[in-house]
C-alpha atoms as a printed R data frame, in Angstrom:
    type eleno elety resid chain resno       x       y       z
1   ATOM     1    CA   UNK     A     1 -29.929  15.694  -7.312
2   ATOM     2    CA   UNK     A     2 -30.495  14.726 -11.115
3   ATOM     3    CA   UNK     A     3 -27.519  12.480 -11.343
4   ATOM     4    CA   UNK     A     4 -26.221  11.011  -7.992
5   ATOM     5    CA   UNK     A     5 -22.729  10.320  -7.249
6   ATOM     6    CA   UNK     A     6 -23.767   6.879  -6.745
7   ATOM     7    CA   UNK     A     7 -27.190   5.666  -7.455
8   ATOM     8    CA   UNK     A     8 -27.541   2.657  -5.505
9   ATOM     9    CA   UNK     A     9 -31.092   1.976  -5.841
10  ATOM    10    CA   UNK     A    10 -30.267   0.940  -9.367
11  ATOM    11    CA   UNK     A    11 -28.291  -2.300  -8.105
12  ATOM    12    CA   UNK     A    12 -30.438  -2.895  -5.789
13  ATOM    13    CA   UNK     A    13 -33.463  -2.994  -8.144
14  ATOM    14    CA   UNK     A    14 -31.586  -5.150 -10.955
15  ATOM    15    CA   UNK     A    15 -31.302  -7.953  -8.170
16  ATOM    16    CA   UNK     A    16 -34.195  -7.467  -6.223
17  ATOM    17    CA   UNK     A    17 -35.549 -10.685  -6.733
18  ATOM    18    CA   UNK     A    18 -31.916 -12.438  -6.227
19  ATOM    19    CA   UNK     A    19 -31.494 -10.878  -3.031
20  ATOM    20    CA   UNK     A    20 -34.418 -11.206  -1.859
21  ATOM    21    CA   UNK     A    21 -34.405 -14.494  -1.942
22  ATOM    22    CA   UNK     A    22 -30.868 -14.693  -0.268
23  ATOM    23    CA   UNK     A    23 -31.724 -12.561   2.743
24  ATOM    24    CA   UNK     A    24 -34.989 -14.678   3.051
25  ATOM    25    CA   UNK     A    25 -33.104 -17.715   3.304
26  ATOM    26    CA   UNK     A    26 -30.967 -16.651   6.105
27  ATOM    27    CA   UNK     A    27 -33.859 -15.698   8.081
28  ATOM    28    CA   UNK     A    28 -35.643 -18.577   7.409
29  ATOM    29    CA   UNK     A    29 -32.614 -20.479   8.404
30  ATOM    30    CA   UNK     A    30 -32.455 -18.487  11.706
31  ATOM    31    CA   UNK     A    31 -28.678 -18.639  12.076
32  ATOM    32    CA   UNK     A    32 -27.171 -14.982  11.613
33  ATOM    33    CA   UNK     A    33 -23.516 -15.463  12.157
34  ATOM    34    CA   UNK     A    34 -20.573 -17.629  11.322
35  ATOM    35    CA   UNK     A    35 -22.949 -20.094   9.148
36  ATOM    36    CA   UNK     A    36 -22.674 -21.313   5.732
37  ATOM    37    CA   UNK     A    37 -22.915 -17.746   4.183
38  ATOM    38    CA   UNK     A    38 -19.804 -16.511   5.694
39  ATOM    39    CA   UNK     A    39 -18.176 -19.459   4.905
40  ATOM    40    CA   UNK     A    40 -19.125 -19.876   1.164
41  ATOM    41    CA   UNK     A    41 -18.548 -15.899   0.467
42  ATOM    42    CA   UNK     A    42 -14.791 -16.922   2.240
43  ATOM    43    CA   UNK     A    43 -14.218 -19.386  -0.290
44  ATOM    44    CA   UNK     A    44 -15.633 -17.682  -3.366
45  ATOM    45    CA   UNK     A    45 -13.928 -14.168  -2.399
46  ATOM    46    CA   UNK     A    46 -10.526 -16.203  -2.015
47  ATOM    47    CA   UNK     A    47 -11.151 -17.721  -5.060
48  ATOM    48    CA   UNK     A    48 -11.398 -14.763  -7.113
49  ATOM    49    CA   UNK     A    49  -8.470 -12.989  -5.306
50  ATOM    50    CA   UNK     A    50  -6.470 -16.185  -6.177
51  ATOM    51    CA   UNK     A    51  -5.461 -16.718  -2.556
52  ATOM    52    CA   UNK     A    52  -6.224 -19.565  -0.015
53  ATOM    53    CA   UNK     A    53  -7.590 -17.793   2.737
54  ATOM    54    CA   UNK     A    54 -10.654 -15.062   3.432
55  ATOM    55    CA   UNK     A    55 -11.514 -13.728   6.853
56  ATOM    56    CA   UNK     A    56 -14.824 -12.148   6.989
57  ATOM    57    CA   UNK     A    57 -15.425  -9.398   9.090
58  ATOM    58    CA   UNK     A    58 -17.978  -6.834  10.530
59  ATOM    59    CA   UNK     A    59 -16.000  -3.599   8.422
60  ATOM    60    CA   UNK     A    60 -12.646  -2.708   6.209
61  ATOM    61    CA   UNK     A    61 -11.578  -0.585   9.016
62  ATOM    62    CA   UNK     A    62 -11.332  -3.367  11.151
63  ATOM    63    CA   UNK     A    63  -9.998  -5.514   8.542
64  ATOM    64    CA   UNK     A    64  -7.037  -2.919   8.170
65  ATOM    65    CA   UNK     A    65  -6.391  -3.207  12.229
66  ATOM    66    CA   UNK     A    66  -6.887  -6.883  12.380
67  ATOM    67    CA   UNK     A    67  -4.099  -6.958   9.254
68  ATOM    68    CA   UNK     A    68  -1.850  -5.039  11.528
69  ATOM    69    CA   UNK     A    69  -2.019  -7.056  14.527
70  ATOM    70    CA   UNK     A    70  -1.625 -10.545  12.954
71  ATOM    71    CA   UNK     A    71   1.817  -9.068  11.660
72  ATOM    72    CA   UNK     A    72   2.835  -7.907  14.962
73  ATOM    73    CA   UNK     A    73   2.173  -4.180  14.690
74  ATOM    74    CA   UNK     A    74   1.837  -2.832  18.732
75  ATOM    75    CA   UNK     A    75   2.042   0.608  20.695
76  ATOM    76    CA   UNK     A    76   4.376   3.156  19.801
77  ATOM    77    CA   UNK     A    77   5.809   1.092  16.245
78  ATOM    78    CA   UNK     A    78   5.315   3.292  13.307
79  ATOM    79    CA   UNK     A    79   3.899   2.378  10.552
80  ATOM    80    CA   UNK     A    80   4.164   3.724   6.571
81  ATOM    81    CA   UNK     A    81   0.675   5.028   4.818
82  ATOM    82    CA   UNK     A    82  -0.127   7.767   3.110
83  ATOM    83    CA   UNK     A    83  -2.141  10.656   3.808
84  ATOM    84    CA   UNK     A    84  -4.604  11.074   0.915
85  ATOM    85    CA   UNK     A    85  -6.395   8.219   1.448
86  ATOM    86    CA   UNK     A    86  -9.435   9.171   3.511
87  ATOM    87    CA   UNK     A    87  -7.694   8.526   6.886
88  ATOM    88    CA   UNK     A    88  -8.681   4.680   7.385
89  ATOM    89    CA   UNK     A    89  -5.722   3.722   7.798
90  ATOM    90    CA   UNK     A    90  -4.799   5.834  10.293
91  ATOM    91    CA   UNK     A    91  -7.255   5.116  12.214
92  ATOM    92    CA   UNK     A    92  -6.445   1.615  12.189
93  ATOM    93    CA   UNK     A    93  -3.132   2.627  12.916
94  ATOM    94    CA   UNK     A    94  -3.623   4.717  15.843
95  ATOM    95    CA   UNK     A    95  -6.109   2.371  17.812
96  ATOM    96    CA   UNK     A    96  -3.251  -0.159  18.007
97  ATOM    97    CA   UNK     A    97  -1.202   2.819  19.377
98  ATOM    98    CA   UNK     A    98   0.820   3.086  16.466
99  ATOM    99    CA   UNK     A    99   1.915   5.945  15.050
100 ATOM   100    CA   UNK     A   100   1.282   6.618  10.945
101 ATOM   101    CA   UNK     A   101   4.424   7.778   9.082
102 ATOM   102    CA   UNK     A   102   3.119   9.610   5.719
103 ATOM   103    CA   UNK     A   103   4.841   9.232   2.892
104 ATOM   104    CA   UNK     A   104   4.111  11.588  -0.362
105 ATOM   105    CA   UNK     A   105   2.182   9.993  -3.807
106 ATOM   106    CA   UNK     A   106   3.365  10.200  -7.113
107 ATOM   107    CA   UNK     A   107   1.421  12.647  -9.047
108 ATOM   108    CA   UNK     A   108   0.810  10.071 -12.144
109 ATOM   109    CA   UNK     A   109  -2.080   7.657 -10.704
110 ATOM   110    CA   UNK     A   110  -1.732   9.602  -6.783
111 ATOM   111    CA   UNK     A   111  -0.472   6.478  -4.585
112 ATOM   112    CA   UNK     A   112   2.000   5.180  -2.278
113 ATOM   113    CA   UNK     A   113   5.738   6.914  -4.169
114 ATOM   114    CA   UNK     A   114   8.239   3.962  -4.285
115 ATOM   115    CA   UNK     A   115  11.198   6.577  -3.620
116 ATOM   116    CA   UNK     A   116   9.302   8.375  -0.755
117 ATOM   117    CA   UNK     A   117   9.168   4.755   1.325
118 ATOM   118    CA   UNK     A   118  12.684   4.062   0.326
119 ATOM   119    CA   UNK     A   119  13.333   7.402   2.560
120 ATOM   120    CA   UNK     A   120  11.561   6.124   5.521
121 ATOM   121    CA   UNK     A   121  11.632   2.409   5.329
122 ATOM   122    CA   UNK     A   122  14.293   2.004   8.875
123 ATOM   123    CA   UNK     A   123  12.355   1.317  11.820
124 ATOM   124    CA   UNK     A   124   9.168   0.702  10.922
125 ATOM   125    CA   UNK     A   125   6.522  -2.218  11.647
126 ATOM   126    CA   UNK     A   126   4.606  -2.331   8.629
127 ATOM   127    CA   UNK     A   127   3.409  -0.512   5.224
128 ATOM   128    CA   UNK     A   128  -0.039  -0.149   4.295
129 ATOM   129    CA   UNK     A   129  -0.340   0.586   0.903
130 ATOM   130    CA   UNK     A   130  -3.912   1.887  -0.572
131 ATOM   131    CA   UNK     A   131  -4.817   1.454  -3.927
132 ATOM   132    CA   UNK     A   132  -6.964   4.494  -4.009
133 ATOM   133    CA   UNK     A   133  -9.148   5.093  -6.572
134 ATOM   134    CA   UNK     A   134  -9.067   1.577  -7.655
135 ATOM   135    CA   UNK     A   135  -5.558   2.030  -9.482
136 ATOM   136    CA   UNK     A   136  -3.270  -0.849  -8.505
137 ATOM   137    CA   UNK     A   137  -0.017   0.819  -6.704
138 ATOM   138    CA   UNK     A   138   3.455   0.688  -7.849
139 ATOM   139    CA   UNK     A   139   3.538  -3.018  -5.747
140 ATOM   140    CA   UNK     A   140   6.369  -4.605  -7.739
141 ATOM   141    CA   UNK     A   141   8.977  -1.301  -6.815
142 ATOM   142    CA   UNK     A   142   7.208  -1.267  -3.115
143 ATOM   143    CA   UNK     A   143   7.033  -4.887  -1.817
144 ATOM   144    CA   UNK     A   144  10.914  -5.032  -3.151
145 ATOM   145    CA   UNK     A   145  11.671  -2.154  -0.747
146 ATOM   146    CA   UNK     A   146   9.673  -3.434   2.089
147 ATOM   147    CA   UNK     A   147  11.701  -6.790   1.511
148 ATOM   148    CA   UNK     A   148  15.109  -5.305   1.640
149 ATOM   149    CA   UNK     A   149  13.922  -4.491   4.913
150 ATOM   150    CA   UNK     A   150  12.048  -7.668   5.993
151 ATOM   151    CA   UNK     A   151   8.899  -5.385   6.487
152 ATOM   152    CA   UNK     A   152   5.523  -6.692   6.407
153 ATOM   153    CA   UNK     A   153   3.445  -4.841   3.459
154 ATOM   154    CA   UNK     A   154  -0.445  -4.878   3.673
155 ATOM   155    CA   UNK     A   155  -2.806  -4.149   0.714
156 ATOM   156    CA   UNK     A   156  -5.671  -1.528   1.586
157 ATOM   157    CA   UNK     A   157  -7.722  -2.841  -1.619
158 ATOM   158    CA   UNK     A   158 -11.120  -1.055  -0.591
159 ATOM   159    CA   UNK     A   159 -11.297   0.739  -3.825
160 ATOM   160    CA   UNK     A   160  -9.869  -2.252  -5.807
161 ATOM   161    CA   UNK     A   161 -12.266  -5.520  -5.827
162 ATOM   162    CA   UNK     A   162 -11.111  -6.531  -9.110
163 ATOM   163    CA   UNK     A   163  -8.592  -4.769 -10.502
164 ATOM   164    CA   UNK     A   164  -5.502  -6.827 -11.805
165 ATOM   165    CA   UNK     A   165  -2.149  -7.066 -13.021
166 ATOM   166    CA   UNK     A   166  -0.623  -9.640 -14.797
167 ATOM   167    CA   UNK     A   167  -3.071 -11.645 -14.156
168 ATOM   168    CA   UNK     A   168  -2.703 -11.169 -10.153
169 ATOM   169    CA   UNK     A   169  -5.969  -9.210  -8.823
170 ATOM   170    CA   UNK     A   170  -5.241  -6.598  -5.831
171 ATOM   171    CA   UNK     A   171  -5.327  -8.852  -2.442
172 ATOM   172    CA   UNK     A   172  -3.070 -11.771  -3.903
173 ATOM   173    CA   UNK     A   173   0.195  -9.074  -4.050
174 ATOM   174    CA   UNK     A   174   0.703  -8.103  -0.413
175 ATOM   175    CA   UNK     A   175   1.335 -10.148   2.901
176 ATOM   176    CA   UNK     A   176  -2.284  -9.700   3.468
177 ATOM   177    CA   UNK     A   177  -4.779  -7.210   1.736
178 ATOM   178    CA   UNK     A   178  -7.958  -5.634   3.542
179 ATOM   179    CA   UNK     A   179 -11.171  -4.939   1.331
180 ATOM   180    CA   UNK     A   180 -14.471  -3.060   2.805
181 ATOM   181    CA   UNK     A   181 -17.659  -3.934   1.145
182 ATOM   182    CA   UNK     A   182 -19.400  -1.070   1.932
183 ATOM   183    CA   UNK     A   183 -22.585  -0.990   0.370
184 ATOM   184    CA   UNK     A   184 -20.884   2.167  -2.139
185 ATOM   185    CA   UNK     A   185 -17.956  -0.426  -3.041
186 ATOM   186    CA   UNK     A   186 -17.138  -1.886  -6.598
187 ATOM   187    CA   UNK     A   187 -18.740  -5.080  -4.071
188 ATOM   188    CA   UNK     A   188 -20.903  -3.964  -2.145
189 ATOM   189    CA   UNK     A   189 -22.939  -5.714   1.029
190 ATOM   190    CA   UNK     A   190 -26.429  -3.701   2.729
191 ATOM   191    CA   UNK     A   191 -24.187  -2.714   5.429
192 ATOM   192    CA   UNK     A   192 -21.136  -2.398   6.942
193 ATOM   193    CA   UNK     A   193 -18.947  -5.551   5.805
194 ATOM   194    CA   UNK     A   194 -15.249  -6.214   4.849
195 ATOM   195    CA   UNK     A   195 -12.585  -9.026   5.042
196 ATOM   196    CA   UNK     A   196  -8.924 -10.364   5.118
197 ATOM   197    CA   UNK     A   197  -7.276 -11.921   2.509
198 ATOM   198    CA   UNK     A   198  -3.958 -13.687   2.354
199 ATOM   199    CA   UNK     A   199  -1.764 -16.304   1.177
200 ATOM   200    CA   UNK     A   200  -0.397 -17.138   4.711
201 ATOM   201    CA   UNK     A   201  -2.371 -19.380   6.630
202 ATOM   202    CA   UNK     A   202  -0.774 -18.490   9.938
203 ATOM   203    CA   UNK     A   203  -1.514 -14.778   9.084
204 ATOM   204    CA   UNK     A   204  -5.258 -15.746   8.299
205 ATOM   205    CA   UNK     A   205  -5.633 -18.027  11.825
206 ATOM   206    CA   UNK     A   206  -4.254 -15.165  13.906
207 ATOM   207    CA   UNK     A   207  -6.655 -12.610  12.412
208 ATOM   208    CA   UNK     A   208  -9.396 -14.932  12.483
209 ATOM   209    CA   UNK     A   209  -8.676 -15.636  16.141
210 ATOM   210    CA   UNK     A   210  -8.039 -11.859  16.592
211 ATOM   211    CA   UNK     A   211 -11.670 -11.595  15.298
212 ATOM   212    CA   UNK     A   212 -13.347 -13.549  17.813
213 ATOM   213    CA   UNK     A   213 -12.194 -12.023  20.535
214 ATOM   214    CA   UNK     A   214  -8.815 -13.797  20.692
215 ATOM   215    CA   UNK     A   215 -10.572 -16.908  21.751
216 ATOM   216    CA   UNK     A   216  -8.417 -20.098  21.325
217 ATOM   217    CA   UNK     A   217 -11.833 -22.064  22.397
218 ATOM   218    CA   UNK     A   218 -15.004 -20.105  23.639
219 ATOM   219    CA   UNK     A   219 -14.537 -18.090  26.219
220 ATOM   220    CA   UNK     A   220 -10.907 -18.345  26.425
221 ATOM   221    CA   UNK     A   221  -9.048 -14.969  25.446
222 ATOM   222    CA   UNK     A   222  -6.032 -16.605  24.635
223 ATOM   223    CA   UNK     A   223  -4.593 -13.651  22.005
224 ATOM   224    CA   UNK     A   224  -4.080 -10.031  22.763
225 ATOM   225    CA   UNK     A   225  -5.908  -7.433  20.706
226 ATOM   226    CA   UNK     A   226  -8.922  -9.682  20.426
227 ATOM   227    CA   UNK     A   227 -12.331  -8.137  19.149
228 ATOM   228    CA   UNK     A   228 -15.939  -8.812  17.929
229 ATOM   229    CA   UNK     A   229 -15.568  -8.198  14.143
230 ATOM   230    CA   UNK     A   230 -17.757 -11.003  12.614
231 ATOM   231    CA   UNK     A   231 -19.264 -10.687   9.551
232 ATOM   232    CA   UNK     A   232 -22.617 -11.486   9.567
233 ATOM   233    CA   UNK     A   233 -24.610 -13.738   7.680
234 ATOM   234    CA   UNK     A   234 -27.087 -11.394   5.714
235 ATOM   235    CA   UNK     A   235 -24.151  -9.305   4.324
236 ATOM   236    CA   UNK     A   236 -22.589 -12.925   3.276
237 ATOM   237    CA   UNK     A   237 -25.852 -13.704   1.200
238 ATOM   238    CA   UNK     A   238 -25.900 -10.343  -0.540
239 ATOM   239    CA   UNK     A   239 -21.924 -10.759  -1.241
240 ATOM   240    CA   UNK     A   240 -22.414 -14.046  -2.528
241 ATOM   241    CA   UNK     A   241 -25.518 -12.849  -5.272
242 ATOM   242    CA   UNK     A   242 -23.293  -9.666  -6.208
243 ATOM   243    CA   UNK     A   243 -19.533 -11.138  -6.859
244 ATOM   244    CA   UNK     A   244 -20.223 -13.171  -9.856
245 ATOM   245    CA   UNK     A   245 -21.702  -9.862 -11.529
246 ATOM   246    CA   UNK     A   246 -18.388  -7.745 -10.279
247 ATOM   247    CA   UNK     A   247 -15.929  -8.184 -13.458
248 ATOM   248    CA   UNK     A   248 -18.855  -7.005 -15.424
249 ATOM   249    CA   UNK     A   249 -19.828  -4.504 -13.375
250 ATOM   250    CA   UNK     A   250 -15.984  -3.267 -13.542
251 ATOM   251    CA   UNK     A   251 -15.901  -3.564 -17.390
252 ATOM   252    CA   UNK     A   252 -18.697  -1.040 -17.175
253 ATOM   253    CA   UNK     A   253 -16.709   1.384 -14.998
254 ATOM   254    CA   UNK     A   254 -14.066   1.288 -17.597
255 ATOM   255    CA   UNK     A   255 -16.070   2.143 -20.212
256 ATOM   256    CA   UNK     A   256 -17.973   5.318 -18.532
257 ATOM   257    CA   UNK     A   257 -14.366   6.153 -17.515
258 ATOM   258    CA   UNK     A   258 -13.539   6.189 -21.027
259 ATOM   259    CA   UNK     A   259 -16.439   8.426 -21.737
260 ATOM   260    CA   UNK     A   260 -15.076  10.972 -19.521
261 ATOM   261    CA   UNK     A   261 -12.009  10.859 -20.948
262 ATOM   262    CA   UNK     A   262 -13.384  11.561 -24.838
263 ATOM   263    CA   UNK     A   263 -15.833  14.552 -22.947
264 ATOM   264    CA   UNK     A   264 -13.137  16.309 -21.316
265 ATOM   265    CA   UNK     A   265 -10.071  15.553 -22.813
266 ATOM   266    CA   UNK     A   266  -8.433  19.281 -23.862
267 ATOM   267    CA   UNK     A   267 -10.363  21.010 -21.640
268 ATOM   268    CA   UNK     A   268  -8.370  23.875 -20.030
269 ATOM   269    CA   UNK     A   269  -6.889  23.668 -16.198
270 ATOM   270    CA   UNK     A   270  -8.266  20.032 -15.925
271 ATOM   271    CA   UNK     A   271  -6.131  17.166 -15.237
272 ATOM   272    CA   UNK     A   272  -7.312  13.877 -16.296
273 ATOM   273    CA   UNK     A   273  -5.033  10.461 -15.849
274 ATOM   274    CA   UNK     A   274  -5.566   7.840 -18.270
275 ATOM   275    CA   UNK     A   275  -7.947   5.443 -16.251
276 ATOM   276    CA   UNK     A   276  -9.455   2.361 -17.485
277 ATOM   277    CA   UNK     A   277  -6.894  -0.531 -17.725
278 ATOM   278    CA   UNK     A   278  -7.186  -3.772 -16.396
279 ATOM   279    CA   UNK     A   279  -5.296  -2.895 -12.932
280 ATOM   280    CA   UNK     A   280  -7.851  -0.258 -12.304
281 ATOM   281    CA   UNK     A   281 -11.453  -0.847 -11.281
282 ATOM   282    CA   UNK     A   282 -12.525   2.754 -11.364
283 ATOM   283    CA   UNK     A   283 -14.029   2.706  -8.036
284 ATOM   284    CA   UNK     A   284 -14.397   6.695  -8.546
285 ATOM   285    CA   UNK     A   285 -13.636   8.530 -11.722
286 ATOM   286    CA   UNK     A   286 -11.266  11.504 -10.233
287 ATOM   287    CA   UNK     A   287  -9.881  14.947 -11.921
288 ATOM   288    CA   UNK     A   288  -7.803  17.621 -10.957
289 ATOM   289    CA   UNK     A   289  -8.935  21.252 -11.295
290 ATOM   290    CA   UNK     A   290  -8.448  24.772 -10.281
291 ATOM   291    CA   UNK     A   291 -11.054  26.361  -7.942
292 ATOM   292    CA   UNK     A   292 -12.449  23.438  -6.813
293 ATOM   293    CA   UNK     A   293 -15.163  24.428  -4.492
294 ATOM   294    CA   UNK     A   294 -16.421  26.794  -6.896
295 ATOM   295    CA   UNK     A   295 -16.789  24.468  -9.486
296 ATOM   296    CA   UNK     A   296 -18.110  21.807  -6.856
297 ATOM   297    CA   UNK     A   297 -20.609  24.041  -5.727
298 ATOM   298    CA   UNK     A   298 -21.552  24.686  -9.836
299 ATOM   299    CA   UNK     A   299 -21.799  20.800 -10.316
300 ATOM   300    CA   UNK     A   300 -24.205  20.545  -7.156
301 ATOM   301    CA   UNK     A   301 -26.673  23.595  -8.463
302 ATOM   302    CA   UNK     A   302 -27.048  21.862 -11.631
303 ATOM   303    CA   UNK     A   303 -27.925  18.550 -10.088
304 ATOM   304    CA   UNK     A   304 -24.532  16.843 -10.409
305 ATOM   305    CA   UNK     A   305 -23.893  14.711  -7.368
306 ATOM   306    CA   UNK     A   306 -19.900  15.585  -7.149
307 ATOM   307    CA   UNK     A   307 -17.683  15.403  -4.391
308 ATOM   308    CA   UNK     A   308 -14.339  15.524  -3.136
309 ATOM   309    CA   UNK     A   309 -12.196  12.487  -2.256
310 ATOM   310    CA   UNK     A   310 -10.453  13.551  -0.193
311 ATOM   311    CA   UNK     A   311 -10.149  17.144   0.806
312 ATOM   312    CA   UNK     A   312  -8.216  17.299   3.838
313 ATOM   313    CA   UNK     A   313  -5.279  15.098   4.453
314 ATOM   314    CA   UNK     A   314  -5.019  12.962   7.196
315 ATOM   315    CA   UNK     A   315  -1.692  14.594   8.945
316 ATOM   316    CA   UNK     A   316  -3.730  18.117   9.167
317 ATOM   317    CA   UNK     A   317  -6.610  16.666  10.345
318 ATOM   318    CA   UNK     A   318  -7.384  17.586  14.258
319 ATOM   319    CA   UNK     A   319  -7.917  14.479  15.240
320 ATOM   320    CA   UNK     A   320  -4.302  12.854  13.671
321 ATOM   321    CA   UNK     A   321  -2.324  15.850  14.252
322 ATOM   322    CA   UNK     A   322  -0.659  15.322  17.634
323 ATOM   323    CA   UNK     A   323   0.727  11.873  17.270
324 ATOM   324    CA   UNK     A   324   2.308  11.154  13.893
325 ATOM   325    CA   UNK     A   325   5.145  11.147  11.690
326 ATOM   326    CA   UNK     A   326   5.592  13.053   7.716
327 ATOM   327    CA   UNK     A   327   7.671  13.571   5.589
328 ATOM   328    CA   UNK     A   328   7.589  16.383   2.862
329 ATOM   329    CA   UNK     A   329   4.729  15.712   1.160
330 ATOM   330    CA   UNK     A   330   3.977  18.408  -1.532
331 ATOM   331    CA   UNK     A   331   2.538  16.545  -4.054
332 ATOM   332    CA   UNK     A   332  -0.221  14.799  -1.171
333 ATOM   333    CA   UNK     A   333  -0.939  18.590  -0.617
334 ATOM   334    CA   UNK     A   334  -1.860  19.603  -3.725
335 ATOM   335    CA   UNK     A   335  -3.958  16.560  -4.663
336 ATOM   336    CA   UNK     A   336  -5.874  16.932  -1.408
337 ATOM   337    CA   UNK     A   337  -6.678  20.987  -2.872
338 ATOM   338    CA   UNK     A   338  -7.489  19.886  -6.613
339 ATOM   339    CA   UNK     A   339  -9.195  16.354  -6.695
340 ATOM   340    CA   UNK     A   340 -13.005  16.171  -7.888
341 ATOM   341    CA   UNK     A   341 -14.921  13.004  -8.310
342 ATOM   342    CA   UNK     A   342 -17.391  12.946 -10.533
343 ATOM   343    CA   UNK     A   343 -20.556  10.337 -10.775
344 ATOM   344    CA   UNK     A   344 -19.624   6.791 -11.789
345 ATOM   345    CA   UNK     A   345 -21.051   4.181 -11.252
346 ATOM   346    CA   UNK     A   346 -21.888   0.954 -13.320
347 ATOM   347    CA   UNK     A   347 -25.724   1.505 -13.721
348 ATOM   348    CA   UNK     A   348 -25.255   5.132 -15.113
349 ATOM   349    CA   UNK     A   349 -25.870   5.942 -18.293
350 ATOM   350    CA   UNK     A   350 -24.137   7.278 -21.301
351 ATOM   351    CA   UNK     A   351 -26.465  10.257 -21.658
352 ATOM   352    CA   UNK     A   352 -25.993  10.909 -17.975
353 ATOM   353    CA   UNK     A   353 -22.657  10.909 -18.311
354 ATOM   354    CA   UNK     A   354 -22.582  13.493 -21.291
355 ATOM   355    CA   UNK     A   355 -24.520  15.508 -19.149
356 ATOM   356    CA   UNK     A   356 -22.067  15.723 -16.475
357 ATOM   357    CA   UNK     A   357 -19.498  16.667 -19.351
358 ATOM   358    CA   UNK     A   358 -21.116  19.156 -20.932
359 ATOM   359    CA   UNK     A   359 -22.027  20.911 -17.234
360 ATOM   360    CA   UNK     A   360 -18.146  20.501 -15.976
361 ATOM   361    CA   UNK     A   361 -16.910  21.921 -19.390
362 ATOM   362    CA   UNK     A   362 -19.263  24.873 -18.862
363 ATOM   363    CA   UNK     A   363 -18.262  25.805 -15.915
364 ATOM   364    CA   UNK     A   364 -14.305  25.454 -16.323
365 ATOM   365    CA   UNK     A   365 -14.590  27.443 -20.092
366 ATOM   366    CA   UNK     A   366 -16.495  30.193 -18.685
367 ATOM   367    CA   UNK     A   367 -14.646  30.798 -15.408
């Protein structure tokens, strides 16, 4: 590939010395878990959320279960996602032994639709609402539903380190938010990382507890549901050397969003949503087109690293299909049949990105 969906060598090289340095000092220390790194990326990371709490842990998948047992979620309760989200959720949903409960999107900005949860709101234990692509969901209209109804309503902010509204950054809106700092993430770790963030500090001592096996003291399994999900203390170090370079690094992803924008605005059976504003952090920079795979597999030939986020939706995927709950979802559907991401990332440059513009063009003007 000439242009990579997501180059992250380039990171890694601007802060080679940095983290270098950071990952030799943990091994020099010779204490790998639950030490001062953990603890000062908690702080920091809570700090910049604006809440008072930050759990660490081993992945956002596990942050996302975690989140559902410190509010109570158990077998057989149902639980409100949607189904174009990559199917994390769901699984965090269905090792509890819950069952998901899609919902449709709206079209505009493809998340969580305020009147499709007012339709299913009875009976359920919990919403988890993603903020996918980095755009901040319709909260305010969502979290007043979910309150009507005295339901629980958890923040999947994996795509959304950052992004704020009014000045409230995703993971201070919910009852608790869940963030994976995959190394491809707006914050990214070497490795498998993510955490817990919340206002409640009952919420955040149950899930810490839940992450420790549900020890109340060592070796005593005192709380159901109990795991090993610890973050560890290299991933910590790299964390803590990459978050005060994130709001920059998001400013960037704005602007090479609104170079996409300029480069394909006009251009015939492409669907572009305004992207860009402060309660997105363009984690990927998404369109909708016609033909997708051919013009996927055009992209790819030329050396554009595309892909598709995400192509099949979780209630028609084998392993989901025989335990769950959906609604109509028509507009999930077509998303799932029309979405293309395209490389962005904030190390990429403005020539690459005209590149990628004048390729896509060609291939939708000439098909």
């Amino acid at each position: 590939m000439k242009i990579l969906l997501n180059d992250l060598k380039r990171q890694q090289q601007a802060l080679g010395d940095e983290l270098k340095t950071a990952v030799g000092a943990v091994c020099d220390r010779g204490w790998y878990s639950m030490g001062e790194e953990v603890r000062g990326f908690e702080a920091e990371f809570a700090a910049y959320c604006g809440v008072g709490n930050c759990v660490g842990l081993s992945s956002g998948t596990d942050a996302l279960e975690l989140a559902l047992r410190s509010v109570g979620v158990g077998p057989c309760d149902a639980v409100v996602t949607v189904a174009n989200a990559g199917g994390y959720a769901s699984t965090a949903i269905r090792v509890i032994g819950a069952t998901p409960h899609y919902v449709d999107v709206d079209r505009a900005g493809m998340n969580m639709s305020p009147s499709a949860l007012d339709a299913a709101i009875g009976q359920v234990a919990a919403v988890i609402v993603t903020h996918l692509y980095g755009r901040l969901a319709a909260m305010d209209d969502l979290i007043a539903i979910a309150r009507q109804h005295g339901v629980p309503v958890i923040e999947d902010a994996a795509h959304a380190h950052g992004a704020r509204r009014r000045g409230c950054r995703a993971g201070a809106i919910g009852d608790l938010a869940c963030f994976s700092f995959y190394p491809t993430k707006n914050l990214g770790a070497s490795g498998d990382a993510g955490a817990v963030v919340t206002r409640d500090d009952d919420l955040a001592a149950r899930c810490r507890q839940l992450a420790q096996y549900g020890w109340s003291e060592r070796y005593n399994a005192e709380l159901a549901g109990g795991r090993n999900s610890r973050m560890d203390e290299i991933q910590a170090a790299v964390l803590r050397v990459k978050l005060p370079h994130l709001d920059r690094w998001n400013e960037r992803r704005r602007r090479v969003a609104a170079l996409y924008e300029a480069g394909l605005r006009g251009v015939p059976r492409l669907g572009l949503d305004p992207r860009g504003a402060e309660d997105d952090s363009v984690h990927l920079f998404v369109v909708e087109c016609e033909e997708r795979s051919a013009i996927l597999a055009g992209l790819q030939q030329a050396g554009v690293g595309a892909g598709a986020h995400y192509p099949v939706p979780d209630h028609r995927q084998p392993a989901f299909r025989d335990c769950h709950r959906a609604g109509p979802l028509p507009v999930t559907e077509a998303l799932c049949n029309r979405v293309l991401s395209l490389p962005c990332y904030p190390e990429i440059t403005e020539d690459e990105v005209a590149t990628v513009v004048r390729i896509l063009r060609a291939l939708i003007e000439c098909d």
